[in-house]
Structures are given as structure tokens and as C-alpha cells.
C-alpha positions as CSV (number, residue, x, y, z in Angstrom):
1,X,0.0,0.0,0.0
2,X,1.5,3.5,-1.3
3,X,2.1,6.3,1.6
4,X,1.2,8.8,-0.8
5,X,4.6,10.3,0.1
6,X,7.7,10.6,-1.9
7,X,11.4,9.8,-1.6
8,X,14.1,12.1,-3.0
9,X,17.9,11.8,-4.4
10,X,19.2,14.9,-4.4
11,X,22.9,15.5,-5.7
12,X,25.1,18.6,-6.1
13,X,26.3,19.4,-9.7
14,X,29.1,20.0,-8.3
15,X,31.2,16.8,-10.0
16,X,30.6,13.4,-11.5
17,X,28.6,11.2,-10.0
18,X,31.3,8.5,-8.2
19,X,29.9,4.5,-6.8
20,X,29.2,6.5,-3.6
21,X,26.9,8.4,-4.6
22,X,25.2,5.8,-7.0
23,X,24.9,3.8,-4.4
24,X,23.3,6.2,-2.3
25,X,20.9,6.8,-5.5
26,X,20.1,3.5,-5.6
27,X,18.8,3.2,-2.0
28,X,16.8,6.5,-2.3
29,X,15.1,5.3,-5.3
30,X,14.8,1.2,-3.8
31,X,13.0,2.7,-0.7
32,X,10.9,5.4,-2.4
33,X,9.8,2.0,-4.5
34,X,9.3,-0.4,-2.1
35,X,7.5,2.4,0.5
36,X,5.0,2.6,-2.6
37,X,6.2,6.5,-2.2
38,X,7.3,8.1,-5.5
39,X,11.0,8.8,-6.1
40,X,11.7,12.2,-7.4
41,X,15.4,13.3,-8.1
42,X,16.6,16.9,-7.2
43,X,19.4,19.0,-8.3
44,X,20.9,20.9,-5.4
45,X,22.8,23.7,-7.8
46,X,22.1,26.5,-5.1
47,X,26.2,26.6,-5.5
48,X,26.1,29.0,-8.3
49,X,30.4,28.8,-8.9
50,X,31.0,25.5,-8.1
51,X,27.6,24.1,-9.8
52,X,27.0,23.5,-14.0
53,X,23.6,22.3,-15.6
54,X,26.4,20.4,-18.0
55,X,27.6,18.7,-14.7
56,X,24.0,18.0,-13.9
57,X,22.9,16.6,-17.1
58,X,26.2,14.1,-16.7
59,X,24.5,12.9,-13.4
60,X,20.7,12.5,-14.7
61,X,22.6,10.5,-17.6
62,X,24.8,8.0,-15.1
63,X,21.4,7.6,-13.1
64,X,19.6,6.9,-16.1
65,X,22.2,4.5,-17.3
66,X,22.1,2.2,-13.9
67,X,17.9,1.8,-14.6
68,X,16.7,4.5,-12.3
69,X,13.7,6.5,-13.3
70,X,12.2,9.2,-11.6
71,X,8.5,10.7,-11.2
72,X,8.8,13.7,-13.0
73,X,10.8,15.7,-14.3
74,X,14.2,17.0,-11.9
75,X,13.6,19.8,-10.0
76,X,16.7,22.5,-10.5
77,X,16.5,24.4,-6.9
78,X,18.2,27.6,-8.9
79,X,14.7,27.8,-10.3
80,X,13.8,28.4,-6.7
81,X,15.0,31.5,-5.2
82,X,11.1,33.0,-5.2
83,X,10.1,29.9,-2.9
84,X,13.1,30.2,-0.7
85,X,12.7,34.2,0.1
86,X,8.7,33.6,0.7
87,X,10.0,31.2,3.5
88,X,12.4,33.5,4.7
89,X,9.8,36.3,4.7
90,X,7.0,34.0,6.6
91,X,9.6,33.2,9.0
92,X,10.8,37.0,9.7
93,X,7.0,38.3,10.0
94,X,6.9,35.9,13.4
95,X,9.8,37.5,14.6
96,X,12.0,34.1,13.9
97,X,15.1,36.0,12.0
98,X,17.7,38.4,12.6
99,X,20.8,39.8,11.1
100,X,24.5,38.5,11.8
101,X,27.6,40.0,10.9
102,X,30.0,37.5,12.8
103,X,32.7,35.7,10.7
104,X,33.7,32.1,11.2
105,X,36.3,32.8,13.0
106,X,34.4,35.5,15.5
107,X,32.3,32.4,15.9
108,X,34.8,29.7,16.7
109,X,36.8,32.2,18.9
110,X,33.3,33.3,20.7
111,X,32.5,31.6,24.7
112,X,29.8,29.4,24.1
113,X,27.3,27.3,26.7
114,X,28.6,24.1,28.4
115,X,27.8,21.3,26.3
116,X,26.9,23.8,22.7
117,X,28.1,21.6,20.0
118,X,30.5,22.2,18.0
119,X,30.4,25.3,15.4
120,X,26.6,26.2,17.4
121,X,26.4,29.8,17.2
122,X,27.0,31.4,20.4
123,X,24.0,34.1,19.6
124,X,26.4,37.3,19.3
125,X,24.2,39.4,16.8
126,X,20.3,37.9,18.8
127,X,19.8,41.2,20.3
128,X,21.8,43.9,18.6
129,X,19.5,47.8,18.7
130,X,18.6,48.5,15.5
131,X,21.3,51.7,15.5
132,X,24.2,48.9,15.9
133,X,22.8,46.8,12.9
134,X,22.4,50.0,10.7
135,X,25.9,51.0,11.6
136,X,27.4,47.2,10.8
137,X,25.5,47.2,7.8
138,X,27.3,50.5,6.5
139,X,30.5,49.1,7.4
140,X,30.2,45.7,5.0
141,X,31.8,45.6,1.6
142,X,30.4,46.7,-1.3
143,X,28.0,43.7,-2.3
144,X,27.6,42.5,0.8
145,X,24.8,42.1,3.6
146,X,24.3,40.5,7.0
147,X,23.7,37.2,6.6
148,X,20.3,35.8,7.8
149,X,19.8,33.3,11.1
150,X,17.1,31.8,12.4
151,X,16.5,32.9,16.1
152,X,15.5,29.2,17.7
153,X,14.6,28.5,20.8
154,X,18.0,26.5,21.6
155,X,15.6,23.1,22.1
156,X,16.7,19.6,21.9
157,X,15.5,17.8,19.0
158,X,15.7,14.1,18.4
159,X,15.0,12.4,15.0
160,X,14.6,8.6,14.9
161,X,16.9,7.1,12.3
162,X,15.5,3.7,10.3
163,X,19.0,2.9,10.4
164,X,21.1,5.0,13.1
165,X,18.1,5.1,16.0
166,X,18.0,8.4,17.7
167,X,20.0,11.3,17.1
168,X,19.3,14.3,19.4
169,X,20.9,18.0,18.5
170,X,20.1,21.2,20.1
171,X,19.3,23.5,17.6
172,X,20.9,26.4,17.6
173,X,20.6,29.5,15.2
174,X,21.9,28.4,12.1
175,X,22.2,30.5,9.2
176,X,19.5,30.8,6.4
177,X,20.6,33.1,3.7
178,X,24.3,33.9,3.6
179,X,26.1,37.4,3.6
180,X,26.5,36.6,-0.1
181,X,22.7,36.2,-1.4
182,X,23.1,32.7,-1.5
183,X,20.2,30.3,0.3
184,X,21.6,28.5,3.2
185,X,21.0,24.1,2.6
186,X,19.2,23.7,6.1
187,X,16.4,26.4,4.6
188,X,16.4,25.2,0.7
189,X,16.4,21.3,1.4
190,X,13.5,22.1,4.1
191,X,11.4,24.2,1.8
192,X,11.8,22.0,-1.3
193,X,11.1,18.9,0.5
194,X,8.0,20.1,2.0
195,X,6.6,21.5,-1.5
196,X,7.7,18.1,-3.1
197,X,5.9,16.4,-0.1
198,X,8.8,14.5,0.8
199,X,8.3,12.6,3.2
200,X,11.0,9.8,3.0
201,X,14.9,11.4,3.6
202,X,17.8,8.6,2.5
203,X,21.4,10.8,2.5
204,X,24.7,9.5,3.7
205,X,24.9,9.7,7.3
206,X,27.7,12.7,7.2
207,X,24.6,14.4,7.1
208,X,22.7,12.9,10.2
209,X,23.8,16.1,12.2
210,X,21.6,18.3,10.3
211,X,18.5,16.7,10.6
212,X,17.3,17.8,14.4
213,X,18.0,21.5,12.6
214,X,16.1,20.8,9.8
215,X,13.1,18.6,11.4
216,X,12.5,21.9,13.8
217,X,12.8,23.8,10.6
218,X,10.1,22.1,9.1
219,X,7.8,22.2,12.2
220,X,8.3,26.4,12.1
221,X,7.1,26.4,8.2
222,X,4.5,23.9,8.9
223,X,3.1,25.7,11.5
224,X,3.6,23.0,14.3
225,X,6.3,24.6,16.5
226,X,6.8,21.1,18.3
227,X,10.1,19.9,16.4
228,X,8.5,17.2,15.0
229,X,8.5,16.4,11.5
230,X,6.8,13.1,10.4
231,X,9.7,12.2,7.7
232,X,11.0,8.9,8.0
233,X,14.7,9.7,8.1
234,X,17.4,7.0,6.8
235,X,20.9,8.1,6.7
236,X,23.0,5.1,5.0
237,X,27.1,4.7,5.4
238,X,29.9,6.5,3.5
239,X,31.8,4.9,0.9
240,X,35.5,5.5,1.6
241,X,38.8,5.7,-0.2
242,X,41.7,3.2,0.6
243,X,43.3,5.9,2.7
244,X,39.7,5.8,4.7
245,X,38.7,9.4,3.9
246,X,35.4,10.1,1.7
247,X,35.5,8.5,-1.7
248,X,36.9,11.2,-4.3
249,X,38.2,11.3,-8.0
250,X,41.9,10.7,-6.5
251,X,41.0,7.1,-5.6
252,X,40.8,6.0,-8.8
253,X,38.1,4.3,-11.2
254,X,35.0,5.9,-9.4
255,X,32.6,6.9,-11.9
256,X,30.7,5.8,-14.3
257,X,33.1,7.3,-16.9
258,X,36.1,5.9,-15.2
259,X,34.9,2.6,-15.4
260,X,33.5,2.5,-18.7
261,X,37.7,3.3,-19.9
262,X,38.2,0.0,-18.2
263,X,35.7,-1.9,-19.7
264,X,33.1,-1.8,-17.0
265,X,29.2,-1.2,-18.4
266,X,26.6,0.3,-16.2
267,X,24.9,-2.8,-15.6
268,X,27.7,-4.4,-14.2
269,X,28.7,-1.0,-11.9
270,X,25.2,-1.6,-10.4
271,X,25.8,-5.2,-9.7
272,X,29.2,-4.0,-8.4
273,X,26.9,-1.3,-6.2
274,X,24.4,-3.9,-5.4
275,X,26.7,-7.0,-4.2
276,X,28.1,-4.6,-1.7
277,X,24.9,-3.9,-0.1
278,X,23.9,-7.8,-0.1
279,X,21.6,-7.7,-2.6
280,X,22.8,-9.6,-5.1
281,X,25.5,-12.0,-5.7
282,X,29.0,-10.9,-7.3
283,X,28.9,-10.8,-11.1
284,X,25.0,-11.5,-11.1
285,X,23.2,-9.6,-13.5
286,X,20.2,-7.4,-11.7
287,X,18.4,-4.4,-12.6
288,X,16.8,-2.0,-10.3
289,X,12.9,-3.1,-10.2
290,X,14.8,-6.7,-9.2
291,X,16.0,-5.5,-6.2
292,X,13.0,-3.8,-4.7
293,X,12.0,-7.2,-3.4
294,X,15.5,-7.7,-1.9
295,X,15.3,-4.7,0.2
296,X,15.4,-5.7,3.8
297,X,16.1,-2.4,5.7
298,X,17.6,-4.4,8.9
299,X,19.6,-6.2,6.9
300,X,22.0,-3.6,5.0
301,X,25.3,-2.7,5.8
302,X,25.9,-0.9,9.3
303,X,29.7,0.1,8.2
304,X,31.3,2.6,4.9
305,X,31.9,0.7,1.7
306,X,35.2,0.7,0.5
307,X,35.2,-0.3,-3.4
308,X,38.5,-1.9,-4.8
309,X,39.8,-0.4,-7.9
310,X,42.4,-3.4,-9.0
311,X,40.7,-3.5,-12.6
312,X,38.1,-5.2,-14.7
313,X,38.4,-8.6,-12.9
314,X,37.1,-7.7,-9.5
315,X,34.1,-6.6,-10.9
316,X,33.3,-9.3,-13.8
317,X,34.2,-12.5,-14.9
């Protein structure tokens, strides 16, 4: 029976798509699937420098070549900027946003509570008089503005985790728009995921941190005010390099393109992908819609994935 929900992917044109990332894709769409929840795929280009639609339409190409399909067409969040001020606006008419003009380093250097995680805002700029943000605004740069935070209430949060359990964070005031113009992530994923009705969130678990954040978020837009968000969170294992940091284009054969110069077809990357997440056996062919039965949540890995890149015969016969 379908939730009526969806499930997103949600990359960063930011570079090629390597096997982490696939494999992440994979589980987003295999969950969406068998959650009868439709899978939608979203391009997170908010990174106007370091993003490229050409970049973007290599990704949609490598997903499309591994047998993922998506309900609709991709949504390109640079499209979005109208739908992320609106938020931002809502969110300032109840009081809930303020101006900051501290630098990373005013905020690392800053005292902070006993037991503030680490980089939490220390709440410099909460209460500046108007007269001291209009003179700090005079002083910026040409070009640039305060940046935008969200004044919380400092509450605990927990989120439960399909696969982690509980993860609490106090939420602290985290940035929305940035002294540059640019949309902060917390704020764009949040609105985007509520106007796409997401209600399924599969990302690696780097990323497990920002969910109490972004769950309290959503209860602010939503009108709730409780910290709760009804998303079924599921944050899934890194895949690592051989030196055990986070799987990059210095490791080797980790795209689709890579592997293709060695001889490698998509199909058999996404056995490759699959085998390591005990759904299928080494070297068996599979396709997607196979694996949706094979999806038993408890049984995944627990630990990162660390591909071996010692040529075409540890991946086929």
C-alpha cells in the first residue's frame, strides 16, 4: 500500500557522480519504490560557482544509465530563489530572524554554553538595537549584507533514524541566507522537501547532524512549533577511499566514466553497487525493479563501503 509520500535523491552538480553516490541513489530510489512512495530526483545547484547544468545533465545521464527513473521531471533548486525568500519572509513576519555579521572565526573564537556543540552559534548578533545593525550594515563591503539566522529556541530535538536510531541535536541558530545572497541548505532542502511532499529522507549519514535543525525547521514552516516532522529519516554509510577518507576522483576508477575506460558497463557497476549492499551476488546480472523485493532495511550494511579499484576482474568475470 503506497504512503502517498515521496522519496528524493538529491545530488550537487558539483562533480561526476562516483559509486558512492550511485549507491546512495540506488537506496533512495529502492526505498521510495518499495515504500510505494514516488521517487523524485533533485538537483541541489544552489552553489552558483561550483555548480553546472552540464555537470547535472552528466548525473541524470549516469542515473539513467544504472535503470533509475524518476517521477517527473528534476527539480533545479536555482529555479527556486522565489520559494526560498517567501520562506524566509513567513519566517521574519513571526519574529523568527535576525541579522549576523559574525565571521567564522568571531564564531569559533566566541565563549559558548557548556555542552553547545561544535560550530553552534554562540547568539552574538540575537539582540543587537537596531542603530548597531544599521551602523554594521554601512560598514560591509560593497556587495555585501548580514547574513540571515534563524533565532530558535536552543531546544533539543531528536529524530529517529531507520537505520542510526536516535540522534538528538540542540538547535541552535543556524544561518538561512548567507552574507552573499546565496540560500543556506538547512532552509532550501527544508522548503523544497515540503513543496515536493517528501516525506521519505535517504542521504549518507555525514549528514545525520543536520537533521534535528532541519526537522525543527520544518515544524516552524508547517506551523507546528513542536520539532517534529513526520519524515522517516534514513541516513546510509559512506563509501571511503583506501586511505579511509570520503571516496573522491583521487582514488581511482570511481565513476561511471572511469569505469567504462576499463571496460566496466553500467549494468555491471550496479551489480558491483548492489553485491556490496547484499543484494545480489558478485557478477549476477540485476536491474533495479529486481532489487525492490530484496530490500530488507535491517539487513544492510551498518559500516562505509570501500570499493576496490584493482581492474576489470574484481568486478566481472
Amino acid at each position: 500500500m503506497g504512503t502517498g509520500g515521496a522519496g528524493r535523491f538529491a545530488p550537487s552538480p558539483s562533480g561526476d557522480l562516483h559509486l558512492g553516490n550511485l549507491r546512495t541513489a540506488l537506496l533512495a530510489w529502492l526505498f521510495a519504490r518499495a515504500s510505494g512512495r514516488a521517487a523524485l530526483l533533485r538537483v541541489e545547484d544552489l552553489d552558483t560557482p561550483r555548480s553546472s547544468r552540464d555537470c547535472a545533465d552528466r548525473q541524470i545521464a549516469d542515473l539513467a544509465a544504472l535503470g533509475l527513473e524518476w517521477d517527473g521531471p528534476p527539480v533545479y533548486q536555482s529555479d527556486r530563489r522565489a520559494a526560498y525568500d517567501a520562506a524566509i519572509d513567513s519566517l521574519a513576519a513571526a519574529d523568527l530572524v535576525y541579522p549576523c555579521f559574525c565571521t567564522r572565526r568571531d564564531i569559533l573564537q566566541a565563549p559558548r554554553a557548556p555542552h553547545s556543540p561544535p560550530g553552534a552559534y554562540p547568539g552574538t548578533c540575537r539582540d543587537l538595537p537596531a542603530d548597531r545593525v544599521a551602523e554594521l550594515t554601512a560598514a560591509l563591503p560593497l556587495g555585501r549584507a548580514p547574513a540571515l539566522r534563524l533565532r530558535s529556541d536552543g531546544r533539543a530535538v531528536t529524530v529517529n533514524d531507520l537505520l542510526c536510531g536516535e540522534h538528538t541535536g540542540v538547535v541552535d541558530d543556524f544561518v538561512l541566507l548567507r552574507g552573499d545572497g546565496m540560500v543556506a541548505y538547512n532552509l532550501a532542502v527544508i522548503v523544497d522537501d515540503l513543496a515536493q511532499g517528501v516525506d521519505q529522507v535517504l542521504r549518507a549519514d555525514d549528514l545525520l547532524t543536520s537533521a534535528p535543525r532541519q526537522a525543527y525547521l520544518a515544524s516552524l514552516l508547517t506551523g507546528t512549533d513542536d520539532g517534529a516532522w513526520p519524515a522517516q529519516w534514513i541516513h546510509v554509510p559512506l563509501a571511503l577511499g583506501p586511505d579511509g577518507k570520503r571516496l573522491a576522483k583521487r582514488h581511482g576508477a570511481v565513476t561511471l566514466s572511469d569505469l567504462s575506460a576499463l571496460g566496466i558497463t553500467p549494468p555491471q557497476a550496479l551489480t558491483l553497487i548492489a553485491a556490496s549492499l547484499g543484494l545480489a551476488a558478485p557478477h549476477e546480472p540485476v536491474t533495479p525493479h529486481q532489487l525492490i523485493a530484496r530490500l530488507v532495511p535491517s539487513a544492510l550494511p551498518t559500516t562505509p563501503w570501500t570499493p576496490g579499484f584493482l581492474g576489470r576482474g574484481d568486478l566481472v568475470e
